[in-house]
Structures are given as C-alpha cells and as structure tokens.
C-alpha positions as CSV (number, residue, x, y, z in Angstrom):
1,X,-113.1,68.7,149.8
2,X,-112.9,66.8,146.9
3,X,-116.1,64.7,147.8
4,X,-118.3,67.6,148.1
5,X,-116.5,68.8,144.3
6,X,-117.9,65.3,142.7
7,X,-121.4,65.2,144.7
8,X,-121.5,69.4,143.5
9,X,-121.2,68.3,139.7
10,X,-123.5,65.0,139.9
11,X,-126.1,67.3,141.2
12,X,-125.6,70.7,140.1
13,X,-125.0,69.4,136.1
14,X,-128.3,67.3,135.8
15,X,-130.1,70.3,137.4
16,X,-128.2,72.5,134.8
17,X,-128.8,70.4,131.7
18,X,-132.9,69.8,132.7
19,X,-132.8,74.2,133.0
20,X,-131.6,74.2,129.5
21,X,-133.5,71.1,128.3
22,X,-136.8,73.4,129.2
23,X,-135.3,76.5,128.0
24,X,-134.4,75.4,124.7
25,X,-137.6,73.3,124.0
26,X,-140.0,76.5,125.0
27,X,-137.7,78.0,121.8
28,X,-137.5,75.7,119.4
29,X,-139.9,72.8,120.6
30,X,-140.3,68.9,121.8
31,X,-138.7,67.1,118.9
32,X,-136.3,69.6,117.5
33,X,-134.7,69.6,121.0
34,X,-134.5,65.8,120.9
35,X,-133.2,65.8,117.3
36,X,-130.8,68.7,118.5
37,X,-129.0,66.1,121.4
38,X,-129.2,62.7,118.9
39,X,-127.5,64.7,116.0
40,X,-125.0,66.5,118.9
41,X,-124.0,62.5,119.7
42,X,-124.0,61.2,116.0
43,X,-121.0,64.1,115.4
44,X,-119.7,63.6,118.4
45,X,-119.1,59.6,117.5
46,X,-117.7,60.9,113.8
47,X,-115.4,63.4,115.2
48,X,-114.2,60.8,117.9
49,X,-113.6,58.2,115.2
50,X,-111.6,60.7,113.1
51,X,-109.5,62.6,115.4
52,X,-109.1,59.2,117.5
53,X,-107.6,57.4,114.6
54,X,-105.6,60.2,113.8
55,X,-103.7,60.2,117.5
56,X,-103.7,56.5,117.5
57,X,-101.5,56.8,114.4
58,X,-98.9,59.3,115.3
59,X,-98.5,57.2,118.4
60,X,-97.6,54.6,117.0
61,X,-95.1,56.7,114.4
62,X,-94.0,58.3,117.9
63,X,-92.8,55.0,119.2
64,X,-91.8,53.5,116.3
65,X,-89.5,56.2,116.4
66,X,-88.7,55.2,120.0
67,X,-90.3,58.4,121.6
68,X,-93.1,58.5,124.1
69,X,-96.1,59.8,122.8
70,X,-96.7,62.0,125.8
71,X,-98.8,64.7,123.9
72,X,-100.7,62.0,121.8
73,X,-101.6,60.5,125.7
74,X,-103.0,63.1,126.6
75,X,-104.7,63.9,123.8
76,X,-106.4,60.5,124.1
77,X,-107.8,61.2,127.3
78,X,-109.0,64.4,126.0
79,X,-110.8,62.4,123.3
80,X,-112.4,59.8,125.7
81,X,-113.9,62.7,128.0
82,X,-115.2,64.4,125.1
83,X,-116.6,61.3,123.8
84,X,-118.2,60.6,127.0
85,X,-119.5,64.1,127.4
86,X,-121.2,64.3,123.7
87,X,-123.3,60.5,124.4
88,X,-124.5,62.3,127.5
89,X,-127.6,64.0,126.3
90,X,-127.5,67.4,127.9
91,X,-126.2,70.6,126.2
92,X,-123.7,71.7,128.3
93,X,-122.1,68.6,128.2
94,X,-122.6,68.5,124.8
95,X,-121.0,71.7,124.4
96,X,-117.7,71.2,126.7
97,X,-117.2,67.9,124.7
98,X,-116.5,69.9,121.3
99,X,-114.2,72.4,122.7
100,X,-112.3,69.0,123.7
101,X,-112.2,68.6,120.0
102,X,-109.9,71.6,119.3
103,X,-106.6,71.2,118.9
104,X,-105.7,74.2,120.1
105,X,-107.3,74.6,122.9
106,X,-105.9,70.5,124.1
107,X,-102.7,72.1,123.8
108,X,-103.4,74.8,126.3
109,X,-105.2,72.6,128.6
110,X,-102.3,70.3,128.3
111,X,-99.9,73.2,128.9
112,X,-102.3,74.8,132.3
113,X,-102.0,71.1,133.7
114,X,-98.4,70.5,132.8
115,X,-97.4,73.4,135.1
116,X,-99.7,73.0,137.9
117,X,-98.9,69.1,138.1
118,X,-94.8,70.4,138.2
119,X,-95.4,73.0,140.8
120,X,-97.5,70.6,142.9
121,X,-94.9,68.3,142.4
122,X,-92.4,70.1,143.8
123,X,-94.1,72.0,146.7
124,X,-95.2,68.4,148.2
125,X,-91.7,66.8,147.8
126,X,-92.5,64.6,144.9
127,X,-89.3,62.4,143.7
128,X,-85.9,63.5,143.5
129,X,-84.5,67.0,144.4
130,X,-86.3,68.9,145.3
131,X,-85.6,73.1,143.8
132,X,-82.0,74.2,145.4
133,X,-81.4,70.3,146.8
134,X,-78.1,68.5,145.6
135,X,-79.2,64.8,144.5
136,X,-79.7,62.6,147.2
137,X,-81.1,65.5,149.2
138,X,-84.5,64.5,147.8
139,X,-87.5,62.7,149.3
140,X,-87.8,60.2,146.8
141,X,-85.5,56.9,146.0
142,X,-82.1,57.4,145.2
143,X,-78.6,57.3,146.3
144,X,-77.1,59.0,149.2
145,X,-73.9,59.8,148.4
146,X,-72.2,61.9,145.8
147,X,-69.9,59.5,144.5
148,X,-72.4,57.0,143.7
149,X,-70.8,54.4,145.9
150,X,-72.8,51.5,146.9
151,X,-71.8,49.4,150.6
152,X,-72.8,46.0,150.6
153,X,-72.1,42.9,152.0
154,X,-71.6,39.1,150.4
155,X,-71.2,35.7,151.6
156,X,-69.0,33.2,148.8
157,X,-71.1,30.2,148.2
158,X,-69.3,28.1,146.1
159,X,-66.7,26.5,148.2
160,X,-68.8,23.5,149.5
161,X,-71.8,22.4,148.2
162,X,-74.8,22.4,150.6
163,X,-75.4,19.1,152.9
164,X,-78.3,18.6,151.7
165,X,-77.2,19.2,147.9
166,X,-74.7,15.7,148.7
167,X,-77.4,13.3,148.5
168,X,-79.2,14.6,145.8
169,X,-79.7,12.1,142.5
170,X,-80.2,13.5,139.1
171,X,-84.2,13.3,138.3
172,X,-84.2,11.6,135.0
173,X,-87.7,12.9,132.9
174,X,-90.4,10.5,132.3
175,X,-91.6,8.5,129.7
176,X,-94.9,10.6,129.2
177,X,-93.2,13.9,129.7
178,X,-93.0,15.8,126.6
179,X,-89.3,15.9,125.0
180,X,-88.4,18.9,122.2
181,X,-86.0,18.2,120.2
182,X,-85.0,21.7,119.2
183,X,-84.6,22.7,123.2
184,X,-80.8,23.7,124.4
185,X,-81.7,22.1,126.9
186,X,-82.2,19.2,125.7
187,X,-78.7,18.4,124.7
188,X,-79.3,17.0,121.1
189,X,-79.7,13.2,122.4
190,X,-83.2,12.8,121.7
C-alpha cells in the first residue's frame, strides 16, 4: 500500500506541477513564470536560514538546560522538507513548503502526528503496558514481576587462579614502546 502511495506522488506531482507550469505561463508569460519559481527558491533559502538558526538556538538553550528539544526536532524536520520542497521548482511544492514555515500551523501538525503516532502505538503493542495492563504485562522489555526481583545465578572466581594463569610471566614493555609519564599506569618510575 505504501508503494503504490510513493509511486502515486512521484507521478501524479510532476504531472500536477507541469498543469500549473502551463496554466500560469498562458497568464502571466514565459519568463515571469520562471522568475516566479527562482524568486519562490531565493525566499525559500532566506526563510530557511532564518527560522533554521533560530531552532538551532533554542536547542541548544533546551539542552543546555538538560531538556530534550523534542519540539525544536521536529521542527527541524519541518524545516528540511520545506526547504527541499521550495528548491523544487513547481508551485505546489512551492506552496506546501511555506505553510511549513508557519509556526502555527508546525504546532498543529506536530500535535495531529503526536496522537496518531500514540494511538498506533498502543493499538500494535508498542513498548510497555499496554492501556489497562499492570507493568510487565506489556509486549515490550521489562521485568516480570512486581517486586522487581531479579533471579540469577553466579559462579566465585577468585579462589584459585586459572591453570593456565600459573605460568604466566609479567610482559615487560619494550624499548621502542612509547612511555607517558603522566599515565596512572605508569606508576611514576619512568
């Protein structure tokens, strides 16, 4: 399903964009049309830079602050997409890569896929509890039992050393091996 989705828009949108190509240079002509989609990628570049930097920066004040800049994420890849939409000449594309510019409209976007990614989460199992499950009940990792007991089993190594452990010599460095002085390894003597 998804395959005919993808082959759907890498057909249908050139078709779509050469319709309005024609349409809009019978209206306004040849080169204003081609002025129209240069200027639409020269914005598109400026607005990018701007409103790029600006995310950049408050995720970085975000995790300074020790926070995950979840929204400023997202809003990167929103950038990116519209970015890549406005350098494709076309005026549809042109067009869905502004509204990617608005704030407002990110946040809604953000907001539509935030509940549909929870909801899908849930309904296909996802990780953890599932709604109504007790932890441990989930399908993802995690433990078992309420009490948060762990079994496990151990075997004491240190009694004996190993046979093969007896013969061993210390392996003194070479000459042309490198020696730091400032190592703590290094015990001082060098």
């Amino acid at each position: 399903m998804g395959f005919f989705i993808i082959l759907l828009l890498f057909i249908g949108v050139p078709i779509a964009e050469i319709a309005v190509f024609i349409q809009v240079g019978d209206i306004i002509g040849l080169w204003p049309t081609i002025g129209t989609v240069i200027l639409t990628a020269v914005l598109g570049t400026a607005l990018l830079r701007a409103q790029g930097l600006a995310t950049i920066f408050k995720a970085q004040e975000n995790m300074q602050r020790g926070v995950f800049p979840v929204q400023e994420a997202f809003d990167g890849i929103c950038l990116v997409a519209a970015g890549a939409l406005l350098l494709t000449p076309g005026f549809i594309t042109d067009s869905i890569g502004f509204l990617l510019f608005v704030p407002p409209l990110r946040q809604g976007l953000r907001a539509y896929l935030s509940r549909h990614v929870t909801m899908t989460t849930q309904m296909h199992g996802g990780f953890g509890p599932g709604p109504g499950q007790r932890p441990g009940q989930g399908s993802g990792p995690g433990p078992t039992d309420q009490d948060g007991v762990i079994d496990g089993e151990y075997e004491d190594i240190t009694d004996e050393p190993d046979e093969k452990m007896k013969d061993a010599k210390a392996i003194e460095p070479d000459e042309n091996q490198r020696r730091n002085p400032h190592s703590p390894w290094s015990g001082g003597e060098h």
